[in-house]
N, C-alpha and C positions, 0 to 999 in steps of 0.2 A: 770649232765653228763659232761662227760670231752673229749671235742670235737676235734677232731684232725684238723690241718690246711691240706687245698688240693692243691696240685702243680699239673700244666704239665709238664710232663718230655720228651714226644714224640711225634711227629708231621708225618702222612702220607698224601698225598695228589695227587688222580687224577682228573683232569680239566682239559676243552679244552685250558687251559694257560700255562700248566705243567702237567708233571706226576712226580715232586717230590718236596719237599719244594721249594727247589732253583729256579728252573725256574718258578713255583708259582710265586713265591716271586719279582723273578726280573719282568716278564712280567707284574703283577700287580702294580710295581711303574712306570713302562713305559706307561700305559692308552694301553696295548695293548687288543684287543676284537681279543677273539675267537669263533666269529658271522657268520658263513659261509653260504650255501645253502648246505640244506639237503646232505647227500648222503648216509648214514645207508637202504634209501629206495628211491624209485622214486618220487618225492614231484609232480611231475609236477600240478598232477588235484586237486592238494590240494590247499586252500586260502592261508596259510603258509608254506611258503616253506626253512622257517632257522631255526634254531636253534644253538647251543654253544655244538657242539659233541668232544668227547674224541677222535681223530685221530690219526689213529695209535697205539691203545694202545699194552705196551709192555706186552703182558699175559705170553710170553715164560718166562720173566724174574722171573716168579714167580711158575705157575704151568705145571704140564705137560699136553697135549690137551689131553687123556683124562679124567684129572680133569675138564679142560676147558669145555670138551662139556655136564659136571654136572652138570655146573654153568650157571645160567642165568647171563649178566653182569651186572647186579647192584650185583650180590655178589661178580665176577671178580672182578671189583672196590672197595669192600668194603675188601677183604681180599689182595689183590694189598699193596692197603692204612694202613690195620693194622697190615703186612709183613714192611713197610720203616717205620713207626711208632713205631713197638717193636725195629727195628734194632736204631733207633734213639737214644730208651731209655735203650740201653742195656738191653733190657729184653729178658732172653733166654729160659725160660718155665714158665708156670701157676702151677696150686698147687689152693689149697681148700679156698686160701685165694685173688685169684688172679680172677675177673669176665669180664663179658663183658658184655656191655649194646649197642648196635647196632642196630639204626631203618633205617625206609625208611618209605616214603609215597604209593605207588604204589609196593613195590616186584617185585616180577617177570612178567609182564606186559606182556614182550616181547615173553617169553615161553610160557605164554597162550593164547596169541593171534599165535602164532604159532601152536600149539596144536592143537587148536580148526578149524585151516583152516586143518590140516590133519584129523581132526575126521571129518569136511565137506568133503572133496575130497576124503580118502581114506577109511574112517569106522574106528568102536572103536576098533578093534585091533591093527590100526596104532599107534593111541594112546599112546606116550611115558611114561612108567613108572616110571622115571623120573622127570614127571611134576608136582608131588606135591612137592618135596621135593624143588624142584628149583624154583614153584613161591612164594611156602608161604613167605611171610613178615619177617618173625624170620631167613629165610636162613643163611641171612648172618651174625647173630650173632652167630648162630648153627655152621657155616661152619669156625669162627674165635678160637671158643671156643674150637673145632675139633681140629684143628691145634695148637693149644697150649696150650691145655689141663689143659686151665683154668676152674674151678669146682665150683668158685665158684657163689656170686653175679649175677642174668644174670635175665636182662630184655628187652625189646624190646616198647619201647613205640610209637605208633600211632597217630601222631597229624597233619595231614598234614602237611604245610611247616614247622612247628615249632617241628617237629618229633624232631629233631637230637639236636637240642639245650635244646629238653625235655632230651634227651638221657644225654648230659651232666652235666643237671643236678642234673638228678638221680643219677648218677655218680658221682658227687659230696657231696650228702647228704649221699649217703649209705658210702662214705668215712669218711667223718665227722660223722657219729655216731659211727665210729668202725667195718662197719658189713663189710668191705672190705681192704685189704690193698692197691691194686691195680685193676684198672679196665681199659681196653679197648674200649672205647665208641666213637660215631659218628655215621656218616648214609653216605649212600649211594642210586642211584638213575640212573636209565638206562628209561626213558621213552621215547624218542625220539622214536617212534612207531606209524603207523597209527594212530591207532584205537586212542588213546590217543590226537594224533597233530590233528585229528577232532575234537576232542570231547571240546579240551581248545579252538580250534579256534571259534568252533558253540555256545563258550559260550561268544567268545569275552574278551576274557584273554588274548589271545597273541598279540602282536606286528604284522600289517600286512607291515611292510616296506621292503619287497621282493625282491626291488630292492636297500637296501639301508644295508645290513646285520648289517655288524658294528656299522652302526647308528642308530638300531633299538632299543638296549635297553636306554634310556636315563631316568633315575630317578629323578625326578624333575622338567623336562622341558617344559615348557607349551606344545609343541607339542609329550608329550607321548601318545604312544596306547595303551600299551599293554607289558606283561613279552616277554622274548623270554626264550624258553624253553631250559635248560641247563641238564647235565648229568654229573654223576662220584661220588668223595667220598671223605671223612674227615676223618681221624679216629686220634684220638688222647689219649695217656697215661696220666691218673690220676691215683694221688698214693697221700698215706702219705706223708709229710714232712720229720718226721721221716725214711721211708722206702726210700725217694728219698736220704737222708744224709748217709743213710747206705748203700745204691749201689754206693757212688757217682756219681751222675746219674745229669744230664746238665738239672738247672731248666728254665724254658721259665718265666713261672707266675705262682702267686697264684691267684686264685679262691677264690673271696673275700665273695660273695654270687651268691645266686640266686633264682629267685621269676617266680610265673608262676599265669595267671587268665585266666578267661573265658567271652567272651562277653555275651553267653547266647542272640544272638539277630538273628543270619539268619547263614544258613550254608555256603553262600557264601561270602555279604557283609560284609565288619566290620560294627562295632557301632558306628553311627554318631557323637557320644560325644567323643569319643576315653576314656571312661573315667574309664575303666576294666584294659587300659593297662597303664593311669593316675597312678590310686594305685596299680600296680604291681611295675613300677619303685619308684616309693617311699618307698613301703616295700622295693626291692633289695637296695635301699642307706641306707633306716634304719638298715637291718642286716649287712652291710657292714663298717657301722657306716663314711659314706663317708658326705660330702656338696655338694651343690652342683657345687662349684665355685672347686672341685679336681676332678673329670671326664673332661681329658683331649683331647678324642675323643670317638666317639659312631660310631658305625657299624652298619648303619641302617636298616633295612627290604628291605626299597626300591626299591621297583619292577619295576617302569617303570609303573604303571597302576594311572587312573587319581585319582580313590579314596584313595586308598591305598598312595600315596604321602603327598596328601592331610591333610591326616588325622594323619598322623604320625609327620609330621609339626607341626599342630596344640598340640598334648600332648606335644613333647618336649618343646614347648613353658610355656606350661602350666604349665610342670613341673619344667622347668628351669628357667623361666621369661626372665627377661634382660641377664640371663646370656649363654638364646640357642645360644645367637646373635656371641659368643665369643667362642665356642665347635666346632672345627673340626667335620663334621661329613659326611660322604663316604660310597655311597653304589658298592659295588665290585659285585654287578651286574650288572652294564652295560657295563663289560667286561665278566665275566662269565657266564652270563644268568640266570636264576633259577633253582637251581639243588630241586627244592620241597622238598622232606624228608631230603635232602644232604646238602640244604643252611645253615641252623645252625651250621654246623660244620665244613664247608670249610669255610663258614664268621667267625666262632671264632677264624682260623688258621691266616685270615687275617686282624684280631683283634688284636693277641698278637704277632704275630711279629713288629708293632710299636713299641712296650713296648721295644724290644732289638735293636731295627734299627730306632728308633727316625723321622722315617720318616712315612709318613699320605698317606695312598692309593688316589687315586683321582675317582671321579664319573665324567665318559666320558661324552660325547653327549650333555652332560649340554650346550645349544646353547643358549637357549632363555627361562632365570628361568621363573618359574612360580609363579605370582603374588603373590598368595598363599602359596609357597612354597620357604620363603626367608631368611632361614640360609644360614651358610657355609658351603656347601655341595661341598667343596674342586674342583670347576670345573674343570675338562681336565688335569690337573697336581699334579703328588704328592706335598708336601709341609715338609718338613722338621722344627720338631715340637718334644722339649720333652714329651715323652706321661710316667707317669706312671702309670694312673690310663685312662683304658678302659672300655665301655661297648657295649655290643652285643644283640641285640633287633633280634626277630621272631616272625611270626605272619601266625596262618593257617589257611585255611577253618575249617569253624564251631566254628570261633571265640575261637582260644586258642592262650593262649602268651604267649610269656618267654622271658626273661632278664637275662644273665647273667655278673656278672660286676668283672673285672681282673684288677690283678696290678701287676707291674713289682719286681721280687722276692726280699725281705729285713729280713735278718737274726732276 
C-alpha cells in the first residue's frame, strides 16, 4: 500500500490558560497555573474545592445563545476549538472526503446531572428534550461535522484520559491509509460538576491543597496528592501532505507514528511493571523509524498522583536508559490541570509548538523532586532547547495508552 505522509495544519484551543493558540502558548512558557477555587458552583461542603476552569469563555464569538443553550459545554469547547482550528488551516468547508474524529471522556456530564435534578424537583415532563442529544459522548463530533459538513471518516473513540490522543490517532491512520484526505480531530471536556468533583475526590484522585490552588498540581514532586481537575478542548487539522501542498496551508508537524496498548490489569490502577506502555513506545520509535538518542522532548502524562509519576519514570527509564537522563521532558499539567478525554489533545498542541518555537514548556510546583521520580522534568521554567523530534504519552482508566511521536516538518 502506498501510504501517504500526515501533517497538522491547524490548531484550536480552549484552557483556563487561553482561549486561543497564542495566549495558550505564551501563558504556558510563562509556568502560569490556571488553578483557581471553584466558581461554575458552590464548592464550599465539598473536600475539593479548585480546579483549572475555562473563565469567561467567549461563546458569543462563535454561536448564537440559542445554539448555545443546545450545547452542553464540553461541546461549546470542542466546536469553539474546531471554529479557530479550521480558521487556522484555511479550511472553509468539508465534502465526502473531509471527516471528523472528536472524543471526550465524560460528554455531557453537566446536562445530565441538570436534568435529572429537574426530573427530581419538577417531574418527566420538565424533562428537556434536549438532553440526549447534548449529553451523548459523539455530540461534539456530530455538532462539528454539522457545521462543516464534513461526510466523511467519523469516529469517536472512548478511552478515558487517553480519549483524545486515541482520537488523533485514528486520525492519523485513517489518513495514512488513504480513507481520508482531511480530518478534524481532538477532544473536549467540561466536567467540573458536583457530582463528578465528589466522585474523583471520594476516590482520592484529586489534589486536596485547597488552600494552595496554584500549587496544587505538581507532577513529580515528592509532596504530590492528587490531579486537579481541568476543563475545555483541543481540536486540531490532519490532512495529507499532498492536500496540505495543494491548499498551501501552514504545516506545524508531521505525525511520524503512533502506537496504542492495554494494561489489561485494573480499571483504575496502572500496571505495576509499566511494561504494556514499555512496548507501545518502542513500537511508536520502530514505525517511526526514530533512536532513541533523536526524541528531543516528551510530553508526559503526568498527573500530579503519586503512582501515576511514579511509574511513568520508571518505563521512560526503561525504555530510554542512560539516555532519559538527557530528554526534556514536561508535564503541562501542572498548569492546566487534567482535562480527562481533552488532555491528549491540548498536550499534543503543547507538544508541537516546541517543534516551531524551540522552546520546552516547564512542569511548575516541581519543589522537592521525588526520589523516585529523577529526570528532567524541566522544573518551574521553560528552557530553550532545539526540538525536532517530539513525543506525546497518555494514559486512561482501564489501562489504555497512546503514544504519539511528531517532527518538525522537512520537505
Amino acid at each position: 500500500m502506498d501510504y501517504k505522509r500526515v501533517v497538522i495544519t491547524g490548531i484550536g484551543v480552549i484552557t483556563s490558560i487561553g482561549q486561543n493558540k497564542e495566549d495558550f502558548w505564551e501563558n504556558l512558557i510563562r509556568g502560569h497555573s490556571g488553578v483557581t477555587r471553584i466558581s461554575l458552583f458552590d464548592p464550599s461542603s465539598f473536600p475539593v474545592r479548585i480546579a483549572s476552569e475555562v473563565k469567561d469563555f467567549c461563546w458569543k464569538d462563535y454561536f448564537s445563545s440559542k445554539e448555545a443553550n443546545r450545547l452542553d459545554r464540553f461541546t461549546q469547547f470542542a466546536l469553539a476549538a474546531a471554529i479557530q482550528a479550521a480558521h487556522d488551516a484555511n479550511l472553509r468547508e468539508g465534502g465526502e472526503d473531509v471527516g471528523v474524529i472528536v472524543s471526550s471522556g465524560v460528554g455531557g456530564l453537566g446536562t445530565l446531572v441538570a436534568q435529572q435534578e429537574i426530573l427530581s424537583q419538577r417531574g418527566s415532563e420538565r424533562v428537556s428534550p434536549f438532553l440526549v442529544p447534548m449529553m451523548i459522548v459523539n455530540a461534539a463530533c456530530a455538532q462539528i461535522a454539522i457545521h462543516f459538513r464534513a461526510q466523511g471518516y467519523s469516529s469517536v473513540p472512548v478511552t478515558a484520559c487517553a480519549s483524545s490522543l486515541h482520537a488523533l490517532g485514528e486520525a492519523y491512520q485513517a489518513i495514512k491509509r488513504g480513507q481520508a484526505r482531511l480530518i478534524i480531530t481532538g477532544g473536549a471536556e467540561a466536567p467540573i460538576v458536583p457530582l463528578a468533583m465528589a466522585a474523583f475526590a471520594n476516590m482520592k484522585a484529586l489534589s486536596f491543597r485547597n488552600e494552595e490552588p496554584q500549587k496544587a498540581s505538581r507532577p513529580f514532586d515528592l509532596y504530590r496528592d492528587g490531579f486537579v481537575m481541568g476543563e475545555g478542548a483541543g481540536i486540531l487539522i490532519l490532512e495529507s501532505l499532498e492536500s496540505a501542498l495543494e491548499r498551501g496551508a501552514h504545516i506545524y508537524a508531521e505525525i511520524l507514528s503512533y502506537a496504542c496498548s492495554t494494561d489489561a490489569y485494573h480499571i483504575t490502577a496502572p500496571e505495576p511493571s509499566g511494561q504494556a506502555v514499555v512496548r507501545m513506545i518502542r513500537k511508536a520509535l520502530k514505525e517511526a523509524a526514530l533512536s532513541i538518542e533523536e526524541i528531543d522532548y516528551i510530553n508526559a502524562h503526568g498527573t500530579s498522583t503519586p503512582l501515576n509519576d511514579k511509574i511513568e519514570t520508571m518505563v521512560l527509564k526503561e525504555v530510554f536508559r542512560d539516555q532519559a537522563y538527557a530528554i526534556p521532558v514536561s508535564s503541562t499539567k501542572s498548569m492546566i490541570g487534567h482535562l480527562l478525554g481533552a488532555a491528549g489533545a491540548v498536550e499534543t498542541i503543547a507538544t508541537l509548538l516546541p517543534l516551531e518555537k524551540n522552546i520546552i514548556p516547564p512542569t511548575i510546583n516541581l519543589e522537592n523532586p521525588d526520589p523516585d521520580c529523577d529526570l528532567n522534568y524541566v522544573p518551574q521554567t521553560a528552557i530553550f532547547k532545539e526540538v525536532k523530534c517530539a513525543m506525546k504519552l497518555s494514559y486512561g482508566f482501564g489501562g489504555h495508552n497512546a503514544c504519539l511521536i511528531l517532527r518538525r516538518f522537512e520537505d
